[in-house]
C-alpha positions as CSV (number, residue, x, y, z in Angstrom):
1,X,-80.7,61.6,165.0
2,X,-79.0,63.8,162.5
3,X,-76.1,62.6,160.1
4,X,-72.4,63.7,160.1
5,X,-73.6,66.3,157.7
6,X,-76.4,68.0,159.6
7,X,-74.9,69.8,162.6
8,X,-77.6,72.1,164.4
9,X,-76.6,74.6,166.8
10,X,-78.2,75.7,170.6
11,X,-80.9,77.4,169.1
12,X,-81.5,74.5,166.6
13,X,-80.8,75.6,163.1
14,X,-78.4,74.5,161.3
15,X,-74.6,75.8,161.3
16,X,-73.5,75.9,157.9
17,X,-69.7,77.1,159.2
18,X,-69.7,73.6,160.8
19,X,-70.5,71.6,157.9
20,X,-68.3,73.5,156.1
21,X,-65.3,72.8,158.3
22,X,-66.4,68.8,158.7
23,X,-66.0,68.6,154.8
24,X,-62.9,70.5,154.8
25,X,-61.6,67.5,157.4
26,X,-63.1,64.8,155.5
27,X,-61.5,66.1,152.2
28,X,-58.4,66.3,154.2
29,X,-58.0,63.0,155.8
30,X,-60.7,60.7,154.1
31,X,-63.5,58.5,156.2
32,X,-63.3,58.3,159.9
33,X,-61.4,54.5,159.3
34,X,-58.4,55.7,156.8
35,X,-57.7,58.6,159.1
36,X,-57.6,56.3,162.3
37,X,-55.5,53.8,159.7
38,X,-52.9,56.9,159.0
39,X,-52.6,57.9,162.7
40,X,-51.8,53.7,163.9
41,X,-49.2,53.9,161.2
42,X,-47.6,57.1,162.0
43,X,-47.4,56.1,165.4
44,X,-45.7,52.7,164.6
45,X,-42.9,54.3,162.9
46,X,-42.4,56.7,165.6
47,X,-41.9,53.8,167.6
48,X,-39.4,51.6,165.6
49,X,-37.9,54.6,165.0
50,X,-37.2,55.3,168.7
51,X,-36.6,51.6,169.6
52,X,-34.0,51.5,166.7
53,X,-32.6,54.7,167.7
54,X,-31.5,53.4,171.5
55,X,-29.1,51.1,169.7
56,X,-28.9,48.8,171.9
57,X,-27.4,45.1,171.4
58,X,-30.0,42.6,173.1
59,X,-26.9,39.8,172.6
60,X,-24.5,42.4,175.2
61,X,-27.2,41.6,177.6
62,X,-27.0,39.1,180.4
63,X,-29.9,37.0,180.5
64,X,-32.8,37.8,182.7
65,X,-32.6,34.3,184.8
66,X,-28.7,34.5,185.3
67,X,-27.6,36.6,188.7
68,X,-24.3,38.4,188.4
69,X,-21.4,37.0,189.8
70,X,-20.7,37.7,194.1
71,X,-17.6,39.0,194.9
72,X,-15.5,38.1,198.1
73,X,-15.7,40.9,200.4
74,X,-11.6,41.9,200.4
75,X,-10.1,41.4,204.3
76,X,-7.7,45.0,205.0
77,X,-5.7,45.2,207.8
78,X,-4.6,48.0,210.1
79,X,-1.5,47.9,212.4
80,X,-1.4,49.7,215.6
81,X,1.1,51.2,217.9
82,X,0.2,52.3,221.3
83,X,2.2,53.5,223.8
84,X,1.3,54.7,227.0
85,X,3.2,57.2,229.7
86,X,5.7,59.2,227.9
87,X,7.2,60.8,231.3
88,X,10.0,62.6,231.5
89,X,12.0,62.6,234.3
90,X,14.8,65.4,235.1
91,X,17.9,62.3,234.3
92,X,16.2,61.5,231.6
93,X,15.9,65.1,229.8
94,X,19.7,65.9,230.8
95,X,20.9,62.8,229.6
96,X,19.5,63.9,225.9
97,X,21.1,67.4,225.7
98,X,23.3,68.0,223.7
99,X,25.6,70.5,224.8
100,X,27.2,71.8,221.7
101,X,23.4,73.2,220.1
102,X,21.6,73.5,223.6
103,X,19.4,71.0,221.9
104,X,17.7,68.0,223.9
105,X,17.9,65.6,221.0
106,X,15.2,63.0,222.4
107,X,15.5,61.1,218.6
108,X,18.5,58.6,220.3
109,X,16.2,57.2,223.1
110,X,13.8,56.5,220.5
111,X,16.0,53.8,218.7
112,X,15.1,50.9,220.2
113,X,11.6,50.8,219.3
114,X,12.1,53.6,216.4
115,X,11.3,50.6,214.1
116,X,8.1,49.1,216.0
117,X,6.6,52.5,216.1
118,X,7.1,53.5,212.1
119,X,5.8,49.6,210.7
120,X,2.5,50.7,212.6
121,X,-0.2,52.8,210.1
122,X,-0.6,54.8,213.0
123,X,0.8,55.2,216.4
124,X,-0.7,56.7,219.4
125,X,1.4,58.2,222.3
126,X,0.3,59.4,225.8
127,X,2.4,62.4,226.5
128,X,2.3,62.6,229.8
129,X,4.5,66.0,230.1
130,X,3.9,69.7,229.2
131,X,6.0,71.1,226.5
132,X,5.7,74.8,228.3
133,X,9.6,75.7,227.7
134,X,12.4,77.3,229.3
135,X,10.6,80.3,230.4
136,X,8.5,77.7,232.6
137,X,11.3,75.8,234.1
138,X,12.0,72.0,233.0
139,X,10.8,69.9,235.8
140,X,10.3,66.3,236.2
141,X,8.1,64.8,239.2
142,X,5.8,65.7,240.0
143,X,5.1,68.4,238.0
144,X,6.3,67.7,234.3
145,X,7.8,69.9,231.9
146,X,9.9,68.8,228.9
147,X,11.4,70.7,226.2
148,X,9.4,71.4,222.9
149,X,12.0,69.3,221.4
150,X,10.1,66.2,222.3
151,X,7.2,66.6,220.3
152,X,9.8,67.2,217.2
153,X,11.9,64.2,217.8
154,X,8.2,61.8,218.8
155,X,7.3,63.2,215.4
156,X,10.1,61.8,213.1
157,X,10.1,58.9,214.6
158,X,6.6,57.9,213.3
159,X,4.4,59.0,216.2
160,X,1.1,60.3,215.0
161,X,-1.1,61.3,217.8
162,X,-0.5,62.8,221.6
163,X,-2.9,62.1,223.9
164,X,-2.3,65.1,226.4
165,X,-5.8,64.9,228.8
166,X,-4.5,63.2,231.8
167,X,-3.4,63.7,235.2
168,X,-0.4,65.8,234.3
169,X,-2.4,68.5,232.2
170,X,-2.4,71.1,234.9
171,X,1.3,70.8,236.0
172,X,3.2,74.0,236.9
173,X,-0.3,75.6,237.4
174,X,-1.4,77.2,240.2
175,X,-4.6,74.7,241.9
176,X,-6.6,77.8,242.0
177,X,-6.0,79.2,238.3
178,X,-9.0,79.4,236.7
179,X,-9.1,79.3,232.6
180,X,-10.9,82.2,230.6
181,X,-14.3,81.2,229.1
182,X,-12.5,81.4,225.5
183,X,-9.5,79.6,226.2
């Protein structure tokens, strides 16, 4: 077994570049032990220098064995209106026009429940009626048609959604109409 200084190469002589680098590494950083010595220590400060670098305050800390506190879920409420049937008959439409605009003014046979409906979050209507205009012809049973003005006057007074898909959908259409694919 050779020594540190007597390095031989594949073809067995001795490299003199070798042991002339492995003295240049001794003289550099001493015996084997003091460089191993230099390298614990360098890596020690690198380390209290990172821990002391996060700053953090150990006292700030909750303790490990302590749960945080469990908060009540919070109860919210919803209020709502639902109303079913919104049909308007022929009386009922000329009783709310006014004859001075030509407006049907709907808003006044909305007052007795115009308070019930706004106090809900939301409000759900079944609008049993088209709204297909003049041009159509206003018509109550059987087949429904109202004035657009309805849907204004249901608006303001706190109704937030129609429900149109019911039996009355198709009145004033012909039975054997047929919808484009598109439409």
């Amino acid at each position: 077994m050779r020594g540190v200084g007597e390095l031989m190469t594949s073809s067995g002589t001795e490299d003199s570049f070798s042991q002339s680098k492995l003295k240049h590494y001794s003289h550099t950083w001493g015996s084997k032990g003091t460089a191993l010595r230099k390298i614990f220590w360098l890596g020690l400060a690198v380390i209290i220098f990172l821990c002391s670098a996060c700053g953090g305050n150990p006292d700030s800390l909750p303790p490990r064995n302590e749960q945080p506190p469990i908060s009540k879920p919070s109860i919210e409420t919803i209020t709502l209106a639902i109303m079913g049937d919104f049909l308007m008959h022929m009386p009922v439409v000329n009783s709310v026009r006014n004859p001075e605009t030509g407006r049907y003014e709907f808003g006044t046979i909305f007052e007795p429940v115009r308070e019930l409906i706004s106090a809900a979050d939301y409000s759900i209507a079944n609008l049993e009626t088209r709204l297909a205009g003049d041009s159509a012809g206003y018509s109550g049973y059987p087949g429904f048609n109202c004035p657009a003005d309805l849907a204004d006057e249901m608006s303001q007074v706190g109704l937030d959604m129609f429900l149109t898909a019911n039996n009355h959908k198709r009145n004033g259409i012909p039975p054997n109409f047929c919808f484009p694919a598109n439409n």
